[in-house]
N, C-alpha and C positions, 0 to 999 in steps of 0.2 A: 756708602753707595749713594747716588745721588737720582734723583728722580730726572728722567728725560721728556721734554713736554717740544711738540714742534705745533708751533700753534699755526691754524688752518686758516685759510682767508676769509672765511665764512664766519671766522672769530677774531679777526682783523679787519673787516671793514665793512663799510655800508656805502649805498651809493654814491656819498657826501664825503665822507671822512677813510682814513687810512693809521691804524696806527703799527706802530715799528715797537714793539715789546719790549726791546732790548735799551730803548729809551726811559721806557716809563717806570717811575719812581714809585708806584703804588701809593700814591698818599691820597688817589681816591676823590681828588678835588672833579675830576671831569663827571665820573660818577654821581656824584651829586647834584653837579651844573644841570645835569642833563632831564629838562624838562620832559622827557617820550620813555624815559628809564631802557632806553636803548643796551647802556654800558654795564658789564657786572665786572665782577672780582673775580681773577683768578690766584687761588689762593694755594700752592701746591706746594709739598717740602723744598725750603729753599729757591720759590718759584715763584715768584709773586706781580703780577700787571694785571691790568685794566683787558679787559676783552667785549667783541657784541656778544652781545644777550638774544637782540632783538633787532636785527639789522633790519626788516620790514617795515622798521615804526621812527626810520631816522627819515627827520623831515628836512634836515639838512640847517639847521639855523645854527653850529658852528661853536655853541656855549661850549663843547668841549676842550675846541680848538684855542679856543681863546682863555680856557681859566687853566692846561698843561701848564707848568711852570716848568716844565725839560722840551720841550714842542715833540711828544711822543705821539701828539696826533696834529696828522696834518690833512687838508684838503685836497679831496679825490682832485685831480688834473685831467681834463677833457678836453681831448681835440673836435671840433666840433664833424661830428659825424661815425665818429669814433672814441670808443669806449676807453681811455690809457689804464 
């Protein structure tokens, strides 16, 4: 039997950043990049990515986006005036 997780937005992303689960490798490098400790571990049977923690305390500086080596996180896109 397999464990079902549908991860919530709230656990994907922060004002700045956006990440896609289904990219990420769990090898935990963004995690540690991340100077605000934003990002945790989800660690589930068989279920395994990067999620927020702490989406109130991304200040937007991107060390996430920049140390993925699969680009599972990428930068919120903003139309000016509106929120994408």
């Amino acid at each position: 039997m397999t464990a079902l997780h549908f991860p919530l937005p709230r656990h994907t992303e922060t004002p700045f950043v956006h990440i896609d689960t289904s990219l990420c490798l769990a090898c935990w490098k963004c995690v540690e990049a991340c100077p605000q400790q934003v990002l945790g571990q989800a660690r589930l049977f068989r279920h395994q990515h990067v999620h927020v923690d702490r989406a109130r305390l991304c200040k937007g500086c991107r060390k996430c986006v920049r140390t993925c080596p699969n680009q599972a996180i990428q930068p919120v896109q903003r139309v000016e005036g509106v929120a994408a």
